[in-house]
MARDREN-114015 format. One line per field, with one value per atom (N, C-alpha, C): residue number from 1; residue in one letter; atom name; z, y, x. Coordinates in steps of 0.2 Angstrom, whole numbers, plus 5000, padded with zeros to 4 digits. Example, Ala and Ser with C-alpha at 12.3 -4.5 7.8 and 13.67 -1.06 7.14 Angstrom:
BEGIN
n <- c(1;1;1;2;2;2)
res <- c(A;A;A;S;S;S)
atom <- c(N;CA;C;N;CA;C)
w <- c(5039;5039;5039;5035;5036;5039)
v <- c(4972;4978;4984;4989;4995;5000)
u <- c(5066;5062;5066;5064;5068;5064)
***
This chain:
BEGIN
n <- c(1;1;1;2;2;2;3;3;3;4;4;4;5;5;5;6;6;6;7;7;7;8;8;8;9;9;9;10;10;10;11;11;11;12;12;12;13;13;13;14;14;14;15;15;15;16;16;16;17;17;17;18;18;18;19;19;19;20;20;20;21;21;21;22;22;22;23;23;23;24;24;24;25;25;25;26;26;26;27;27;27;28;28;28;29;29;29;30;30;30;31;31;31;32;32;32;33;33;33;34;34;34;35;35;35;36;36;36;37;37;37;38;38;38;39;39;39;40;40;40;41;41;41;42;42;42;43;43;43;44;44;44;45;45;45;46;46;46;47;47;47;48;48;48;49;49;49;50;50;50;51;51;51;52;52;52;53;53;53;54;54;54;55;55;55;56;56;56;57;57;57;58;58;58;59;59;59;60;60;60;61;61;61;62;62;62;63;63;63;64;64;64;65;65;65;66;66;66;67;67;67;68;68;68;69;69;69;70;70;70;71;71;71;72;72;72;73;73;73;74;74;74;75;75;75;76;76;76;77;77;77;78;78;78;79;79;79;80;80;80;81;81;81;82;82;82;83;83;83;84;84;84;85;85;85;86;86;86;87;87;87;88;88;88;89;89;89;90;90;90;91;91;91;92;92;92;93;93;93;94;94;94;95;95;95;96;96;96;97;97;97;98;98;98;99;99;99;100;100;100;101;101;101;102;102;102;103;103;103;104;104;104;105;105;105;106;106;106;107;107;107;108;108;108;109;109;109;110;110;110;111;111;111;112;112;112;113;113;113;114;114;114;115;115;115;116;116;116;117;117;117;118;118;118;119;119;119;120;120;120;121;121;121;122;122;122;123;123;123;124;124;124;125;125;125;126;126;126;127;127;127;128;128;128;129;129;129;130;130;130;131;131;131;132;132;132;133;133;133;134;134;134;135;135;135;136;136;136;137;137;137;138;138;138;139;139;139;140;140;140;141;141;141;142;142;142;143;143;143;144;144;144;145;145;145;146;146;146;147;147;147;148;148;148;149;149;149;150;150;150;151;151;151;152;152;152;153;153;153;154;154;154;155;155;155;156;156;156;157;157;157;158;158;158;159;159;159;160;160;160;161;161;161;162;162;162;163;163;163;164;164;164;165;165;165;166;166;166;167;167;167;168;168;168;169;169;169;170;170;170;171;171;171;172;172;172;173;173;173;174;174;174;175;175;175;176;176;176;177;177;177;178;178;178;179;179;179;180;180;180;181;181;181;182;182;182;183;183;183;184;184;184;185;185;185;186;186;186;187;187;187;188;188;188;189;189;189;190;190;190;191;191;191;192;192;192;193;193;193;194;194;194;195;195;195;196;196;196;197;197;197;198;198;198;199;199;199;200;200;200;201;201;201;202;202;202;203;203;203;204;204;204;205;205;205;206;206;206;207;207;207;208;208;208;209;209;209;210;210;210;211;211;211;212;212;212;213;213;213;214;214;214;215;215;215;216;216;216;217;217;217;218;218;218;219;219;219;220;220;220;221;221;221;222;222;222;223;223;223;224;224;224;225;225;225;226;226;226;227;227;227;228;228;228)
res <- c(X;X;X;X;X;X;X;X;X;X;X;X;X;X;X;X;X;X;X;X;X;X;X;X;X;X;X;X;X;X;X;X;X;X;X;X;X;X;X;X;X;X;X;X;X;X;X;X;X;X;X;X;X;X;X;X;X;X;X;X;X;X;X;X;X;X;X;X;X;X;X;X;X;X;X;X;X;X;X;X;X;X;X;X;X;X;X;X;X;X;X;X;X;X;X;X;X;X;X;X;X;X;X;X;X;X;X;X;X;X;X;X;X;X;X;X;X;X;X;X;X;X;X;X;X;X;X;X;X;X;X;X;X;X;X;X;X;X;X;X;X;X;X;X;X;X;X;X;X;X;X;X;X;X;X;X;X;X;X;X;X;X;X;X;X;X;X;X;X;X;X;X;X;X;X;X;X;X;X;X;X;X;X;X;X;X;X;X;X;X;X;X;X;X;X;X;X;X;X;X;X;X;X;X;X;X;X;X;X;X;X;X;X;X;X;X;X;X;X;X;X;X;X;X;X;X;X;X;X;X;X;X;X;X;X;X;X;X;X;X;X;X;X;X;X;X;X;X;X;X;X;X;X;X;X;X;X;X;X;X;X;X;X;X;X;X;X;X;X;X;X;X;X;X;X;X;X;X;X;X;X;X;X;X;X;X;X;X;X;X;X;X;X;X;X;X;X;X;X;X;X;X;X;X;X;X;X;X;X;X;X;X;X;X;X;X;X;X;X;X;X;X;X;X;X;X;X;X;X;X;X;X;X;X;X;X;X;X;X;X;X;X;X;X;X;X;X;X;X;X;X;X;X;X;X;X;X;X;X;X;X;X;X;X;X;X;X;X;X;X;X;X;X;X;X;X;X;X;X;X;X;X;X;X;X;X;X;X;X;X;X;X;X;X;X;X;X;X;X;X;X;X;X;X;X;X;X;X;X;X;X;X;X;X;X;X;X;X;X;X;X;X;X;X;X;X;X;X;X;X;X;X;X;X;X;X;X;X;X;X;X;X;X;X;X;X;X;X;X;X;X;X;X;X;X;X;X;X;X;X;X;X;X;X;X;X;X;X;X;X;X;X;X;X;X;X;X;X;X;X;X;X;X;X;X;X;X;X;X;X;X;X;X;X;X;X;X;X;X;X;X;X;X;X;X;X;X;X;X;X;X;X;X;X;X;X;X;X;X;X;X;X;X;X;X;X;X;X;X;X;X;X;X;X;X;X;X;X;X;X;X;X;X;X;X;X;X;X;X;X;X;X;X;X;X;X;X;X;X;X;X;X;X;X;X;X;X;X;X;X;X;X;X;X;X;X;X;X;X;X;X;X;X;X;X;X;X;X;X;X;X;X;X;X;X;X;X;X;X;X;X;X;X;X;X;X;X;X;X;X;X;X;X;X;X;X;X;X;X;X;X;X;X;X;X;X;X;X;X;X;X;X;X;X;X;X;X;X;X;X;X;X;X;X;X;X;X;X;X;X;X;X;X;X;X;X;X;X;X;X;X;X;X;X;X;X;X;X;X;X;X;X;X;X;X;X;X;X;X;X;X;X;X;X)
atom <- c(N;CA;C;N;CA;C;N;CA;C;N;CA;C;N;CA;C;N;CA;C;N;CA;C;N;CA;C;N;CA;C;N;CA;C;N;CA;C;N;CA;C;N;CA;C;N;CA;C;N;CA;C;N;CA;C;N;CA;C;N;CA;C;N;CA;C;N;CA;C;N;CA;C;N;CA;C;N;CA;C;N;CA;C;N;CA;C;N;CA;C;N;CA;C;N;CA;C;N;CA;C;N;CA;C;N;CA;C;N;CA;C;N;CA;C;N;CA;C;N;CA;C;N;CA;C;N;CA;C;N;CA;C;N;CA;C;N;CA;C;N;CA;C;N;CA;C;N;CA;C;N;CA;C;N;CA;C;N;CA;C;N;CA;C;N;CA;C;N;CA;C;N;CA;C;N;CA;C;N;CA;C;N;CA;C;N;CA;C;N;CA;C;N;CA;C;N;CA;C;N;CA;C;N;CA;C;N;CA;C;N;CA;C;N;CA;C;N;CA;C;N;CA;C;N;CA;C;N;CA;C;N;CA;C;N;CA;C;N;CA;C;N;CA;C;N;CA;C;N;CA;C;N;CA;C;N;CA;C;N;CA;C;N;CA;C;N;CA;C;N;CA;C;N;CA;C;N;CA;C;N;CA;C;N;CA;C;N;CA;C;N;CA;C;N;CA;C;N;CA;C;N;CA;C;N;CA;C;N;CA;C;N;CA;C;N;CA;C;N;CA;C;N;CA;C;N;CA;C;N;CA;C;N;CA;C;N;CA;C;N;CA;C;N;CA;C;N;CA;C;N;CA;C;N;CA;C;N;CA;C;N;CA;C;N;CA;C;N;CA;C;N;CA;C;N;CA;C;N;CA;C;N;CA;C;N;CA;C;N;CA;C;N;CA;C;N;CA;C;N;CA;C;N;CA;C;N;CA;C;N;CA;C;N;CA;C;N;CA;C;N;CA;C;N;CA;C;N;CA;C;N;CA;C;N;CA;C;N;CA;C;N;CA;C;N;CA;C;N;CA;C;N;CA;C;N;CA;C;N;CA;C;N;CA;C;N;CA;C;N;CA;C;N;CA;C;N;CA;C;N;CA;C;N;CA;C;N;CA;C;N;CA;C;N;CA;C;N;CA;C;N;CA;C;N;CA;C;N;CA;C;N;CA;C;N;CA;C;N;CA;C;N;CA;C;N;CA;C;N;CA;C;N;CA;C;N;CA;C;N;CA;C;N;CA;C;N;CA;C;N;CA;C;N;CA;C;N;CA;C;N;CA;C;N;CA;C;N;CA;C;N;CA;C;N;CA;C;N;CA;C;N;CA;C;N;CA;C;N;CA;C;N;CA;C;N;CA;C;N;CA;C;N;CA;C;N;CA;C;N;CA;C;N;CA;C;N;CA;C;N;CA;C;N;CA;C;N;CA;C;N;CA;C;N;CA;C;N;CA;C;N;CA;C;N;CA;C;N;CA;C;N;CA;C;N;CA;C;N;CA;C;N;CA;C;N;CA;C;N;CA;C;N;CA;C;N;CA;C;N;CA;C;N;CA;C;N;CA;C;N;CA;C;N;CA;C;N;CA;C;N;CA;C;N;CA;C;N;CA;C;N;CA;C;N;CA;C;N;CA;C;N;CA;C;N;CA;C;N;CA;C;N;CA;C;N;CA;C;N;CA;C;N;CA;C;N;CA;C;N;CA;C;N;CA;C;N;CA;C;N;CA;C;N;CA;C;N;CA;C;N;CA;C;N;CA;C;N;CA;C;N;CA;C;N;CA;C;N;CA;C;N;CA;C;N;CA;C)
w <- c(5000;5000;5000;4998;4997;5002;5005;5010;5006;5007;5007;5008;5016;5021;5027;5029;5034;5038;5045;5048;5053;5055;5058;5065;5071;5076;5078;5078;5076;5082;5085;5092;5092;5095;5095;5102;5101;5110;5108;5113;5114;5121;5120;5125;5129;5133;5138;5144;5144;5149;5151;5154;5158;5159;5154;5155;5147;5145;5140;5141;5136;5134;5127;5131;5126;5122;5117;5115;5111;5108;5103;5106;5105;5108;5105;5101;5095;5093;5089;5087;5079;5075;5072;5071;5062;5060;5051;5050;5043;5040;5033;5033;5024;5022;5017;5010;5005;5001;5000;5001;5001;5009;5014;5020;5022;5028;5031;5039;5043;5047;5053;5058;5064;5070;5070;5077;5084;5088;5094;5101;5106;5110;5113;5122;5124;5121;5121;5121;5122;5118;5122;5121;5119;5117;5111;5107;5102;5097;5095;5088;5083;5083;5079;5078;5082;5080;5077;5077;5074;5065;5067;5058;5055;5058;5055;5052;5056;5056;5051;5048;5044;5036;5040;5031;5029;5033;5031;5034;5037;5040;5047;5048;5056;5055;5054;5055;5062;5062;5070;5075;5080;5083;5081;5078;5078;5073;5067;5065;5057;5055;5046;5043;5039;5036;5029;5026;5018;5017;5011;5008;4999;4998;4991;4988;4993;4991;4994;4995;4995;5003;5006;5012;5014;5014;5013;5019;5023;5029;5027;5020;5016;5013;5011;5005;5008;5004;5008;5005;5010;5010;5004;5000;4992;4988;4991;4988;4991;4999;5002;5002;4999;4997;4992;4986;4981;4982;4986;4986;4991;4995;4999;4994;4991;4986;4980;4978;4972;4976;4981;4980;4990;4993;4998;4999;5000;5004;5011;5014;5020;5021;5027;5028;5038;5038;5043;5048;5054;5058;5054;5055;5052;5044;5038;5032;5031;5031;5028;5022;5019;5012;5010;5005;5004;5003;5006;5009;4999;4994;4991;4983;4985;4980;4980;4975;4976;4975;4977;4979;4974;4966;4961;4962;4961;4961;4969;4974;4980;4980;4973;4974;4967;4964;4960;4960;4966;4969;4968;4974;4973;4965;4960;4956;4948;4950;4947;4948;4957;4959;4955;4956;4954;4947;4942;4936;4931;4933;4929;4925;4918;4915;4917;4917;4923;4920;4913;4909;4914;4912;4916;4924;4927;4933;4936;4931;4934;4929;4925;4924;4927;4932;4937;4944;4945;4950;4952;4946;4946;4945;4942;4944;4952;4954;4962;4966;4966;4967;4966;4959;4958;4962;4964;4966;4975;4975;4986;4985;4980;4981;4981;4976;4978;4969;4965;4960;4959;4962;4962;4968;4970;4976;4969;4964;4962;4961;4961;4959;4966;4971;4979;4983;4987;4989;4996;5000;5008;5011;5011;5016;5012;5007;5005;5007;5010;5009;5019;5020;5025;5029;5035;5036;5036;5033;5030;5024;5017;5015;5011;5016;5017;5018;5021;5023;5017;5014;5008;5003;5002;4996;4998;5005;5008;5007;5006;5004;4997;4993;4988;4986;4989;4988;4990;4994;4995;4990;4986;4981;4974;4972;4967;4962;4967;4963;4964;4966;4965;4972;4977;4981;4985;4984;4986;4993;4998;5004;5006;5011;5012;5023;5023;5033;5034;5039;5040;5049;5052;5058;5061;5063;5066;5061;5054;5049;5051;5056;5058;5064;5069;5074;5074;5070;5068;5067;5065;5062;5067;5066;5067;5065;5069;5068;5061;5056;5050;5046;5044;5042;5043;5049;5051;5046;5046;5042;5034;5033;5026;5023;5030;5027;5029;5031;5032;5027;5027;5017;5013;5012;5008;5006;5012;5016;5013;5015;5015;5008;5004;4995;4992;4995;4990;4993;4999;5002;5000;4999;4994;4988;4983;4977;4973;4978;4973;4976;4983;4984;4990;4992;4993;5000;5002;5009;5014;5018;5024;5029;5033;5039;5044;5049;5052;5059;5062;5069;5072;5075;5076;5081;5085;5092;5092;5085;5085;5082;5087;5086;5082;5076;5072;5067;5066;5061;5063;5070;5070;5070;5070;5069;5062;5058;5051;5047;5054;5052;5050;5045;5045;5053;5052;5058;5063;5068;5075;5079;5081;5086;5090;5095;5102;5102;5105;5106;5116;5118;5125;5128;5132;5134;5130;5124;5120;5113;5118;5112;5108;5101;5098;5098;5102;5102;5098;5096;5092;5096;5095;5098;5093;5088;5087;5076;5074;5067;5063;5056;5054;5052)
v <- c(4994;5000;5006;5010;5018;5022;5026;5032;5038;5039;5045;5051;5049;5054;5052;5059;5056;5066;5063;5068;5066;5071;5072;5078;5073;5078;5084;5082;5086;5089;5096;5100;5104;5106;5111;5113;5119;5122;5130;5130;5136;5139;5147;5152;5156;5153;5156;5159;5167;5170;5168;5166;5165;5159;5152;5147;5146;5140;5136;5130;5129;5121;5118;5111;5106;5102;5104;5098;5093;5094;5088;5088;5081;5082;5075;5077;5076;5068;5071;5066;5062;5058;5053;5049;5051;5047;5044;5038;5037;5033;5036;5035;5030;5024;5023;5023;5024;5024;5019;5020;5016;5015;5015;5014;5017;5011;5018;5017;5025;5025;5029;5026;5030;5031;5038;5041;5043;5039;5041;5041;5043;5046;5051;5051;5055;5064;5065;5073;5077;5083;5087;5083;5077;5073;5078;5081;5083;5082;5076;5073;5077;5081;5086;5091;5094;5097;5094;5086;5084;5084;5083;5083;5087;5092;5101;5100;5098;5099;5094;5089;5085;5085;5089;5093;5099;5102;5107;5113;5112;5119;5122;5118;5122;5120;5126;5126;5123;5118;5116;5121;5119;5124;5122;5115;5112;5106;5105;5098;5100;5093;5093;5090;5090;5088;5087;5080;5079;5075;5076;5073;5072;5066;5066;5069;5069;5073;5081;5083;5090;5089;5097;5098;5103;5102;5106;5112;5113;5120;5125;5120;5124;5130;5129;5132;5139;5143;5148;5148;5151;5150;5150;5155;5151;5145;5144;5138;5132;5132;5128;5127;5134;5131;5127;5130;5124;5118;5116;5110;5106;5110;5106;5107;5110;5112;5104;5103;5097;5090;5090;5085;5080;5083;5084;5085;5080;5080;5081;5085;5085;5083;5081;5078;5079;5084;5085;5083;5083;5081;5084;5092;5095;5096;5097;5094;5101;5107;5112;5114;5112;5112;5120;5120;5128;5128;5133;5130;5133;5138;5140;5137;5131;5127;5119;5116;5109;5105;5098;5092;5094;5091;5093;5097;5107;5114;5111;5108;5109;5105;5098;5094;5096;5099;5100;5106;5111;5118;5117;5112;5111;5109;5107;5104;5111;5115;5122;5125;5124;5129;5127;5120;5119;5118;5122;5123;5117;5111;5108;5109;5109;5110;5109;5112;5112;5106;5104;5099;5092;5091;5089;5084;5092;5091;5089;5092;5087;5082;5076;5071;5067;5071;5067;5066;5070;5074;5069;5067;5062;5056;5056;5046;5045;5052;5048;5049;5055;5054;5048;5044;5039;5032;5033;5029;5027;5033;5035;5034;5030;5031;5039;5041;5049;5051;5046;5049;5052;5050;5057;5060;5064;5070;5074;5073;5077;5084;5088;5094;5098;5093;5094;5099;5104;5109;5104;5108;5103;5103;5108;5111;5104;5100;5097;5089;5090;5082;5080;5073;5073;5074;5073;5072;5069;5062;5057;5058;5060;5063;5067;5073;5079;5076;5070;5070;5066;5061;5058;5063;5068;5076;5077;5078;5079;5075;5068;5066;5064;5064;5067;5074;5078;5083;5083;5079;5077;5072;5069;5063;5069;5074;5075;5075;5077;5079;5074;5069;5063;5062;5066;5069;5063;5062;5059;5056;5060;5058;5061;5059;5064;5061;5066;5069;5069;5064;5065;5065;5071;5072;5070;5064;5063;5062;5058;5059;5057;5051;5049;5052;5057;5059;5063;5066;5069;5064;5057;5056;5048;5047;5041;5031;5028;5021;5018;5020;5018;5023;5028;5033;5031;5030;5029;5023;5017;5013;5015;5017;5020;5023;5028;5034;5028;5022;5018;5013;5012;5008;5011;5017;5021;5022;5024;5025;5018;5013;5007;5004;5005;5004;5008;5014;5020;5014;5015;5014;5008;5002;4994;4993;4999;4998;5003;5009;5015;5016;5012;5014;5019;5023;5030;5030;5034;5034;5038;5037;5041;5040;5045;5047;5050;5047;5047;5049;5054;5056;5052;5047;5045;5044;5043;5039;5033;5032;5027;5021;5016;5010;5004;5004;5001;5004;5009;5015;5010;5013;5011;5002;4998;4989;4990;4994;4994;4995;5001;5004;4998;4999;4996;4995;5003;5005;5009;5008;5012;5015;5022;5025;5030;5030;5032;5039;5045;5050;5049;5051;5049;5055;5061;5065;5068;5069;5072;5067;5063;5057;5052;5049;5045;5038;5035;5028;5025;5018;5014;5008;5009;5003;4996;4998;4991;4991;4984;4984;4980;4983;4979;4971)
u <- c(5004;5000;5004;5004;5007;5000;5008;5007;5001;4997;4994;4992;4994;4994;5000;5004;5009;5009;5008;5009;5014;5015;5023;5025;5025;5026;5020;5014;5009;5007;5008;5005;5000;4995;4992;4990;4992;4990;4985;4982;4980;4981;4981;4983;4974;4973;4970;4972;4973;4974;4982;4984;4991;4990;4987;4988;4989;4991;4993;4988;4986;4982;4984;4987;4989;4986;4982;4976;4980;4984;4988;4994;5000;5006;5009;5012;5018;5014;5011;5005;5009;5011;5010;5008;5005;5001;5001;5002;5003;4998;4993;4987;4990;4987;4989;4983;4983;4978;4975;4967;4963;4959;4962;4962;4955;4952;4947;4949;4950;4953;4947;4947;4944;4947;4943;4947;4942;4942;4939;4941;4937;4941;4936;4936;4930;4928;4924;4923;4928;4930;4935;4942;4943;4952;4954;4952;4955;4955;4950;4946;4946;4941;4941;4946;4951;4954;4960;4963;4966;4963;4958;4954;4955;4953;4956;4961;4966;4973;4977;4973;4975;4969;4966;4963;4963;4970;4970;4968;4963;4957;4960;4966;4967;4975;4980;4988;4989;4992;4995;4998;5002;5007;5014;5015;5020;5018;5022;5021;5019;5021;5019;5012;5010;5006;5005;5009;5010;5005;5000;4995;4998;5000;5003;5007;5011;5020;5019;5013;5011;5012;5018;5017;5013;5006;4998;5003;5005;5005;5012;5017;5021;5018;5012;5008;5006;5002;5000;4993;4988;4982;4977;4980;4975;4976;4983;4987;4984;4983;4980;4973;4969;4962;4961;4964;4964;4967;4972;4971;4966;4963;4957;4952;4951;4944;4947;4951;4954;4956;4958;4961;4958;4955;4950;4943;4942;4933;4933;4925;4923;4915;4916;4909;4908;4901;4903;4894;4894;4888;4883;4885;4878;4881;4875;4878;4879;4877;4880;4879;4874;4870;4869;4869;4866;4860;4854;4848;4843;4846;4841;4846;4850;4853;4850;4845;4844;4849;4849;4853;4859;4858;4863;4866;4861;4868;4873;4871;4875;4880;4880;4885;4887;4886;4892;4897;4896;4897;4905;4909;4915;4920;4916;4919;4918;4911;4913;4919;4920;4926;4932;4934;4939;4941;4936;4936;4932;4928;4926;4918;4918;4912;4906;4902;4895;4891;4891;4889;4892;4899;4899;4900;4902;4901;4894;4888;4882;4880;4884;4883;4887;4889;4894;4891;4887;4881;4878;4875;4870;4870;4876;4879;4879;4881;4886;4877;4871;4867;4863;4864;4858;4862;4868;4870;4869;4868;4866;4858;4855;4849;4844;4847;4844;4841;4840;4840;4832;4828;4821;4820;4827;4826;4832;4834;4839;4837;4833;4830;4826;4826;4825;4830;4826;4830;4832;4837;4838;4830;4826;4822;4816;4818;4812;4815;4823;4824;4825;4826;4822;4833;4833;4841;4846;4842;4846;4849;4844;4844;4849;4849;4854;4861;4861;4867;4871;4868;4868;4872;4868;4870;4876;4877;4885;4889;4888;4893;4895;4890;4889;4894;4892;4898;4904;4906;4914;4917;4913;4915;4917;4914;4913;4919;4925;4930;4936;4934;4938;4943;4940;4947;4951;4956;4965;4959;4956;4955;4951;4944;4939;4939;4938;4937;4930;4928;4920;4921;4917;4918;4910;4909;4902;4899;4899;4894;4888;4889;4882;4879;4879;4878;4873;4870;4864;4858;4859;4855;4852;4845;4845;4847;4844;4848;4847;4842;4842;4843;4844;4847;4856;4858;4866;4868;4863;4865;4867;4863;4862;4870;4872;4877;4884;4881;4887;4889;4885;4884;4886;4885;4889;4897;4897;4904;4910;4907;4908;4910;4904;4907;4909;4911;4914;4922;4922;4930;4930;4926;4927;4929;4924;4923;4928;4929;4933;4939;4941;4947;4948;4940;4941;4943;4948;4951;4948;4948;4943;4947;4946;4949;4942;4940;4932;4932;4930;4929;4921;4922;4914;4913;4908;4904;4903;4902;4895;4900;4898;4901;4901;4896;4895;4898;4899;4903;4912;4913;4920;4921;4917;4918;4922;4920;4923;4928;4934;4938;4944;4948;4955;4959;4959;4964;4958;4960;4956;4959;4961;4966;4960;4961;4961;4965;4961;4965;4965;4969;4969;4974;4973;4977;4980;4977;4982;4988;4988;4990;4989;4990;4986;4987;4984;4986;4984;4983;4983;4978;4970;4967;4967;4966;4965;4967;4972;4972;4965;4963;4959;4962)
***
């Protein structure tokens, strides 16, 4: 398997008042292509803000982060949007939909930006929608689709652009027990069928039975619970 992701020495603190808080601390971590990776760990361990930090959306205080040769925190911030905009997905509890764009404009938004033909980009819209079970909600605004649904379009919008790696932070956390199933099926044949690498902040324990790899955030450091 080839590395895809390698992070290196990874710290982040924050400054309140005349104290320091440690939330990461010299964190390594080597993700390989195709992998599906979970990371849990109680409330407040720094789950999410590892995620940031490894998609890009949060500079560390210390530490690297390469995605495909690319040292994403070398770049400078237009540099690093486009490369989250091309070469990364997100997928996050709440879906973040644009509420007066339906299913389709919302998932092919990232792959306009990245410069692809809008013909295209929505005949590509609607494979990866007919594919999530969504092919007669395609013209449906969020506010007509149920939460399942919505969250489905989300990931739908993380696939569009073929990205290297996509970051889901609680994708099932919103939603109920058949709903959850759904976004994990999904989940599950894209990372079977296409290869596609995930890296997953989750609670819910049926989600993480599936990972390859499972690490425990704990004090601030990452452990390693269990190999698929």
């Amino acid at each position: 398997m080839s590395s895809i992701l390698t992070a290196r020495d990874i710290r982040k603190s924050f400054v309140t008042g005349k104290n320091q808080l440690n939330v990461l601390k010299d964190i390594n971590l080597e993700v390989n292509r195709g992998e599906l990776v979970m990371l849990i760990g109680p409330s407040g361990s720094g789950k999410s803000t590892l995620l940031s930090i490894l998609g890009g959306l949060s500079r560390p205080t210390n530490g690297r982060v390469i995605i495909s040769n690319d040292d994403i925190y070398s770049l400078n911030d237009d540099r690093l949007a486009a490369l989250r905009n091309k070469r990364m997905g997100f997928v996050f509890q709440f879906h973040h939909l644009l509420p007066e764009f339906n299913a389709m404009e919302n998932v092919i938004m990232p792959a306009l930006m990245s410069g692809m033909r809008k013909k295209e980009a929505s005949e590509k819209a609607k494979k990866i929608l007919i594919t999530m079970g969504l092919g007669g909600r395609l013209l449906h605004r969020p506010s007509e689709l149920s939460g399942g649904e919505q969250q489905r379009v989300a990931i739908a919008r993380a696939l569009i652009n073929d990205p290297d790696i996509i970051f889901a932070d609680e994708p099932t956390g919103n939603l109920d027990k058949a709903n959850s199933e759904i976004v994990h099926k999904i989940i599950l044949d894209f990372n079977k069928s296409f290869k596609q690498t995930f890296i997953i902040v989750t609670h819910n324990d049926a989600l993480t039975s599936y990972g390859n790899r499972v690490f425990v955030i704990d004090d601030g450091y990452l452990k390693t619970m269990r190999h698929g």
